[in-house]
C-alpha positions as a LaTeX table, in Angstrom:
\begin{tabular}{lrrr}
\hline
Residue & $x$ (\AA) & $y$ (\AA) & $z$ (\AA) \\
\hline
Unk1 & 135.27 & $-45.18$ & 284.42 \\
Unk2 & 131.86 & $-46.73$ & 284.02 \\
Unk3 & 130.11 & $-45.10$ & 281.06 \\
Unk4 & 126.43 & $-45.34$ & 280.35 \\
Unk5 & 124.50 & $-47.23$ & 277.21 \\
Unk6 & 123.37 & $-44.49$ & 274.44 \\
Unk7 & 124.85 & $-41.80$ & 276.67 \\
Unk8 & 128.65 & $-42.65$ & 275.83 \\
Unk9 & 129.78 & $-38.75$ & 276.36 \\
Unk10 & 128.46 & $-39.29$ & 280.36 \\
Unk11 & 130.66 & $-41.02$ & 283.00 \\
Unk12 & 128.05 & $-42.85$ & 284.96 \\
Unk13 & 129.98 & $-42.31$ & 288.52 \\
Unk14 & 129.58 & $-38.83$ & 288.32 \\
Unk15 & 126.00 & $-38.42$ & 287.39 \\
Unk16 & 123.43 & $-37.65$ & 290.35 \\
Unk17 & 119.63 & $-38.96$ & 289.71 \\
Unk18 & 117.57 & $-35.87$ & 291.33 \\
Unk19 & 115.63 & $-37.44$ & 293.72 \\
Unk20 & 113.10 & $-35.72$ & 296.44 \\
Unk21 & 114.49 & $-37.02$ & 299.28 \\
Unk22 & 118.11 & $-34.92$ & 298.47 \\
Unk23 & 116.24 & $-32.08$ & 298.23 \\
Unk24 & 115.91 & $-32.76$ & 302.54 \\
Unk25 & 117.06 & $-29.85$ & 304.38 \\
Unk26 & 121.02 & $-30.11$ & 305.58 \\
Unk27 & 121.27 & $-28.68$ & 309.08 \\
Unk28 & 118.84 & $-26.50$ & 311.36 \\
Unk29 & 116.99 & $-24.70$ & 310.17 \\
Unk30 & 115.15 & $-22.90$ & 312.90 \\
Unk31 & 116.37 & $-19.15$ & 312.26 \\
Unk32 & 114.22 & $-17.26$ & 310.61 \\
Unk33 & 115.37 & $-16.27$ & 307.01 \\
Unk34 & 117.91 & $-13.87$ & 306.21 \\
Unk35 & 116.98 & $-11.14$ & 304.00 \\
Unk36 & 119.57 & $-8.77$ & 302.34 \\
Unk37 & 118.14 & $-5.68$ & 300.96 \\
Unk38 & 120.19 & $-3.75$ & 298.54 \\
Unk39 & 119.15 & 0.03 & 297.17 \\
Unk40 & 120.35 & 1.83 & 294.02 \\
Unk41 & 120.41 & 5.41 & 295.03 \\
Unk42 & 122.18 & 8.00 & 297.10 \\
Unk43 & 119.66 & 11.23 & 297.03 \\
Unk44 & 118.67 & 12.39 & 300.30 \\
Unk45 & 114.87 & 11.71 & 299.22 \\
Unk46 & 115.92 & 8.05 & 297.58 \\
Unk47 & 112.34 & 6.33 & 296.38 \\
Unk48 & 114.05 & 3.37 & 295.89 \\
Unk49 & 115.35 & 3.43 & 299.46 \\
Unk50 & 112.13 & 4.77 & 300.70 \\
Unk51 & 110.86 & 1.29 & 298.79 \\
Unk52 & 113.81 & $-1.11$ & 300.29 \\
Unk53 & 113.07 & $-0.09$ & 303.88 \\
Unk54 & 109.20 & $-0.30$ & 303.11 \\
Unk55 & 109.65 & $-4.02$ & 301.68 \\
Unk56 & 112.01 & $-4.62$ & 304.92 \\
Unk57 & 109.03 & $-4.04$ & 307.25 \\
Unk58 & 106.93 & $-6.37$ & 305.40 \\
Unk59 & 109.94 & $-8.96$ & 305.73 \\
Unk60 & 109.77 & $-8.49$ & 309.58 \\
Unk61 & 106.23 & $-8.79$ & 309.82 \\
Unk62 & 106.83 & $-12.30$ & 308.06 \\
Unk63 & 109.34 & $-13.08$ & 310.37 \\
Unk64 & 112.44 & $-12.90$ & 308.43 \\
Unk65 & 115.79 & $-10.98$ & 309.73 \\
Unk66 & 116.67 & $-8.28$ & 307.61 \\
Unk67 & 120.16 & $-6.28$ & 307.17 \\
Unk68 & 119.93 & $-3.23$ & 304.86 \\
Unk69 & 123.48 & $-2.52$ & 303.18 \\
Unk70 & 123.94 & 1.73 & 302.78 \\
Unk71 & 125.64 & 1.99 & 299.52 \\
Unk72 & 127.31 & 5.76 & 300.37 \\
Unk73 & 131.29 & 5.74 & 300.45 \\
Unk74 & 131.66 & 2.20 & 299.01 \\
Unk75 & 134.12 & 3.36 & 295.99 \\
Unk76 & 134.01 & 1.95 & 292.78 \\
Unk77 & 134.52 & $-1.58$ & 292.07 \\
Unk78 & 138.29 & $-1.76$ & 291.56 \\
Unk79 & 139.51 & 1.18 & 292.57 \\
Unk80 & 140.46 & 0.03 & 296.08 \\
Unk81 & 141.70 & $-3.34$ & 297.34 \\
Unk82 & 139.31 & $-5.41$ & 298.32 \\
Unk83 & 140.24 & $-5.16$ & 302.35 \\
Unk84 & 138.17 & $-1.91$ & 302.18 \\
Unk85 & 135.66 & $-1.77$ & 305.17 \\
Unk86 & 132.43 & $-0.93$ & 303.11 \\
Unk87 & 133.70 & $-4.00$ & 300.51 \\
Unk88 & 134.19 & $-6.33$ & 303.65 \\
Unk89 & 130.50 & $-5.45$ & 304.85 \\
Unk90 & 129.07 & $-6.10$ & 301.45 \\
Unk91 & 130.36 & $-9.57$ & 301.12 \\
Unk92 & 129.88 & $-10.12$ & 304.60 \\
Unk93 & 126.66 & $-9.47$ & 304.22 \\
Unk94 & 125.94 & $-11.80$ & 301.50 \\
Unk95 & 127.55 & $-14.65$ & 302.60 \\
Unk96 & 125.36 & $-14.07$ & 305.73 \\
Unk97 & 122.00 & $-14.11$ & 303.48 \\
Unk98 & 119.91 & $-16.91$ & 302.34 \\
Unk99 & 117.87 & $-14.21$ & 300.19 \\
Unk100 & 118.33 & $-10.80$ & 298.59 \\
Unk101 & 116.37 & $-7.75$ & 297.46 \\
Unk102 & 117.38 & $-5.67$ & 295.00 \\
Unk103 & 115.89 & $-2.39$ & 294.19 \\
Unk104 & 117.02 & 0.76 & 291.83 \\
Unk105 & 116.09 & 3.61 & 290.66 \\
Unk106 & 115.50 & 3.68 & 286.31 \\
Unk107 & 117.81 & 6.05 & 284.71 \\
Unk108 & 118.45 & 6.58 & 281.28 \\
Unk109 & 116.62 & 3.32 & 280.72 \\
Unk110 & 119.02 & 1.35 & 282.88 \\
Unk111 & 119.89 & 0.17 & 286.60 \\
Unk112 & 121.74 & 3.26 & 288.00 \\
Unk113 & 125.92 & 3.00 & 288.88 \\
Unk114 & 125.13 & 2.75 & 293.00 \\
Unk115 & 123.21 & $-0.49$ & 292.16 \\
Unk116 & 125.46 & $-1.76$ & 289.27 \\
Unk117 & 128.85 & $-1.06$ & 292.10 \\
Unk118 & 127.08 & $-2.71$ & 294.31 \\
Unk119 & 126.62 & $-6.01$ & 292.41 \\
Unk120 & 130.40 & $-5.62$ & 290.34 \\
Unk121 & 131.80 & $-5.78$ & 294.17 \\
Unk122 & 130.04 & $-9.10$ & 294.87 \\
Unk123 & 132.55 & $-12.19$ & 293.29 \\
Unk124 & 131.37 & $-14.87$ & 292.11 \\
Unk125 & 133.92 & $-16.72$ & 293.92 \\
Unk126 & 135.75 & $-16.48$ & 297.01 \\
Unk127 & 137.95 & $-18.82$ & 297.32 \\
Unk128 & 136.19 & $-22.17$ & 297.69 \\
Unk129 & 133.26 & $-19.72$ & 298.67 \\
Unk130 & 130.18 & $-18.66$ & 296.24 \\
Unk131 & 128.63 & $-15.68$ & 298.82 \\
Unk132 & 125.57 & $-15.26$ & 295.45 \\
Unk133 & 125.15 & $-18.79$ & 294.54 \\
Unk134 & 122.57 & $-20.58$ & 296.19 \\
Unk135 & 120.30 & $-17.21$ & 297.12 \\
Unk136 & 116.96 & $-16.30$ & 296.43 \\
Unk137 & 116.53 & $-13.06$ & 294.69 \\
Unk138 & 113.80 & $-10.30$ & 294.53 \\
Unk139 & 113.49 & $-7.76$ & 292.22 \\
Unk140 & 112.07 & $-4.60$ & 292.03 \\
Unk141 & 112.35 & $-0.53$ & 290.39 \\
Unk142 & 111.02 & 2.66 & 290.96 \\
Unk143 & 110.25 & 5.24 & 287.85 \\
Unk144 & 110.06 & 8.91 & 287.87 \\
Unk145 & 107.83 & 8.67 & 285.12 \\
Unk146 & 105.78 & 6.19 & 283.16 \\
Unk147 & 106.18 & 2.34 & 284.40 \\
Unk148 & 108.28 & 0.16 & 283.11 \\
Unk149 & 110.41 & $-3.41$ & 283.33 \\
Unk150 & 113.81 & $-2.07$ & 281.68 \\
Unk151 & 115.59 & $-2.30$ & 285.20 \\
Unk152 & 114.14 & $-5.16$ & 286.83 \\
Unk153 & 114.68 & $-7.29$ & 283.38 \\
Unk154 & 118.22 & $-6.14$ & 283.70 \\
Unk155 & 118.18 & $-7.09$ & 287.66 \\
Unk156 & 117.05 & $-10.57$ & 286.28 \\
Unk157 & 119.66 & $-10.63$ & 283.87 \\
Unk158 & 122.41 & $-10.09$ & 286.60 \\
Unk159 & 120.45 & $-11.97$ & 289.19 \\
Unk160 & 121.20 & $-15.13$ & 287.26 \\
Unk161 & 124.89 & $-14.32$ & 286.27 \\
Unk162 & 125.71 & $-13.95$ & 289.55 \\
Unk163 & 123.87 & $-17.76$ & 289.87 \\
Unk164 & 120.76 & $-16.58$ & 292.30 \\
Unk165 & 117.53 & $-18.01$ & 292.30 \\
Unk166 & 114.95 & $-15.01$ & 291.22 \\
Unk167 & 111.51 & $-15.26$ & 292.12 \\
Unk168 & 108.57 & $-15.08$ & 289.33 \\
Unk169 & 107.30 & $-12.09$ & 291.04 \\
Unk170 & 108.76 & $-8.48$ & 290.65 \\
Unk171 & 107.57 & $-4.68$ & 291.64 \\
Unk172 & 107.51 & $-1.91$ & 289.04 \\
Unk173 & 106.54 & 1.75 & 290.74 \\
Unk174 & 105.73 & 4.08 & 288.24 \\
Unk175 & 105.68 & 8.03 & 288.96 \\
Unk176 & 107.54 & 6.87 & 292.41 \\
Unk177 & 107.40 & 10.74 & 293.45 \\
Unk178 & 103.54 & 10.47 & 294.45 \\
Unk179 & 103.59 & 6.68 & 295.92 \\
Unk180 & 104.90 & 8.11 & 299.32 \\
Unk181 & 104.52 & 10.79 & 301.81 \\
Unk182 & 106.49 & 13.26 & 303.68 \\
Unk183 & 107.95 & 10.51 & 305.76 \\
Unk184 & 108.62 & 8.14 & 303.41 \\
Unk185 & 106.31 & 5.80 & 303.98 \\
Unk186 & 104.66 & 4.34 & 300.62 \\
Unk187 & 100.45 & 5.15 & 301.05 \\
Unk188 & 98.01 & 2.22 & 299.87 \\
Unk189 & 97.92 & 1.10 & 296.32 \\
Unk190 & 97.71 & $-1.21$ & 294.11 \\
Unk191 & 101.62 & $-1.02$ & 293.90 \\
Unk192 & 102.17 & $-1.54$ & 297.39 \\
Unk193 & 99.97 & $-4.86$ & 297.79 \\
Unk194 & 102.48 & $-6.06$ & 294.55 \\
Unk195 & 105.52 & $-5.13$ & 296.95 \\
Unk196 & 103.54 & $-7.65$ & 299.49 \\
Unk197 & 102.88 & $-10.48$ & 297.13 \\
Unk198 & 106.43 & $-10.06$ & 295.95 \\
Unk199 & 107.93 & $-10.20$ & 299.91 \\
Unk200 & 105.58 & $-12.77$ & 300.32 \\
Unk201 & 106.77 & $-15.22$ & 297.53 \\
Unk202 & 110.47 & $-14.51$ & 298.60 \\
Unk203 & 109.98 & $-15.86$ & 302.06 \\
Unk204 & 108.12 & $-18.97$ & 300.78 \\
Unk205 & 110.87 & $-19.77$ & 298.02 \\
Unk206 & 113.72 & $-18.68$ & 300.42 \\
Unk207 & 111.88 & $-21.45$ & 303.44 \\
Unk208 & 111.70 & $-23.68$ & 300.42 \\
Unk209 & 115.38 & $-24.11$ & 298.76 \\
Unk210 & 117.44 & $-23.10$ & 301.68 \\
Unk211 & 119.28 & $-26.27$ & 303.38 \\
Unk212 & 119.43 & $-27.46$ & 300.02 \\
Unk213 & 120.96 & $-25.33$ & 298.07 \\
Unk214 & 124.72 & $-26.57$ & 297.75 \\
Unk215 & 122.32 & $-29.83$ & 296.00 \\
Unk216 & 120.53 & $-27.68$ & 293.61 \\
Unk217 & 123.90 & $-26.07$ & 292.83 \\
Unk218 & 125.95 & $-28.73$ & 292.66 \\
Unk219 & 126.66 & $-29.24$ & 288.42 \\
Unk220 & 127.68 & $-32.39$ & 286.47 \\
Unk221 & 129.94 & $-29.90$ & 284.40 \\
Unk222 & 131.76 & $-28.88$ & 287.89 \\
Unk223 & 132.07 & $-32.31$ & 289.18 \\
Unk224 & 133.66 & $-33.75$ & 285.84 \\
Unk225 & 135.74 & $-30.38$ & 286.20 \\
Unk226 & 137.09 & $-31.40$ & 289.26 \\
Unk227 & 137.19 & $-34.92$ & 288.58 \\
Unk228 & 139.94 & $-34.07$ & 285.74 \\
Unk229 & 141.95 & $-31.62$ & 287.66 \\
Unk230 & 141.98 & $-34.04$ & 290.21 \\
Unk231 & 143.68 & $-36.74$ & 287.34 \\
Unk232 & 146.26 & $-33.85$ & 286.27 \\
Unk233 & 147.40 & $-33.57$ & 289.63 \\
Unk234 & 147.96 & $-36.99$ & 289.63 \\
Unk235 & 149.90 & $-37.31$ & 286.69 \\
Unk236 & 151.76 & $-34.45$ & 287.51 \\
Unk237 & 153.19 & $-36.43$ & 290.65 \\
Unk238 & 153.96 & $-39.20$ & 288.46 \\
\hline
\end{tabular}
């Protein structure tokens, strides 16, 4: 084991120098990206549907594929096995992805249950298989009343547990009930051109770090993790 001088606690052999030319893209990359959407309510007049499926038009227009997940009749994380058909779409779903949305109603100063389920039924491992690690991630809410950043700072907050890469931008709609029509369609505003900048800035992060993210996920703490499980099942032939 080759250590390093003034850095005694590091093994040398499994260190990686960062270097731009690992950052090079691994594979084709001639699809267009993959967006998952994800939506925190169940009403029949959802706003923060209404905003998911206005955000996946923009998406298409930029030329990314989008797959909206419906959250109605996926039980509650736990309270089925895991083989259940709306659990195996989910994950499906996000191992499919390179990039996610995630938008949900505020209630009681908090992401809502459908958009909490949602994310408690995503693992963060599957196997040898991470189907969050590695994606780009944008945020946004919608507010019956007065804006606010309680749910999309608590969107962050899970964005990063679940080890995503979330964009700077974000979309806060405040008073959601009079940002779109009959139809559902949100009218022209202020807080629509954010939802833009915001789609915008996913596609141009998601072009940027997919192809490369299994390098700017791979850990020093992981590979000296491995390294020593690999020496205990060593000695344990011995």
């Amino acid at each position: 084991m080759t250590t390093i001088p003034n850095l005694p606690n590091l093994r040398a052999d499994l260190l990686d120098i960062p270097s731009v030319d690992k950052l090079a893209h691994a594979g084709a990359m001639d699809h267009p990206p993959r967006i998952l959407l994800l939506y925190g309510s169940l009403r029949e007049r959802s706003f923060s549907r209404f905003l998911t499926f206005e955000a996946a038009r923009i998406l298409e227009h930029f030329g990314a594929e989008v797959k909206i997940f419906d959250p109605l009749e996926l039980p509650m994380a736990g309270s089925v096995p895991e083989t259940h058909p709306k659990v195996v779409e989910l994950r499906d779903l996000c191992l499919w992805s390179e990039g996610q949305v995630w938008c949900s109603p505020e209630r009681h100063g908090a992401v809502t249950a459908v958009m909490k389920n949602q994310i408690d039924w995503i693992p963060l491992e599957m196997g040898a298989i991470r189907p969050s690690q590695g994606r780009t991630l944008a945020v946004m809410q919608v507010c019956g009343g007065s804006q606010s950043f309680n749910v999309v700072n608590t969107l962050r907050l899970l964005g990063r547990w679940m080890r995503m890469f979330t964009i700077p931008n974000q979309s806060s709609v405040p008073m959601a009930y009079k940002e779109f029509d009959d139809a559902g369609r949100m009218k022209p505003s202020s807080y629509y051109d954010r939802v833009v900048d915001v789609m915008e800035e996913l596609v141009k992060f998601t072009l940027l770090t997919r192809g490369s993210t299994d390098y700017l996920t791979d850990r020093y703490s992981e590979r000296s993790e491995r390294a020593r499980e690999a020496i205990d099942r060593q000695l344990q032939k011995i």
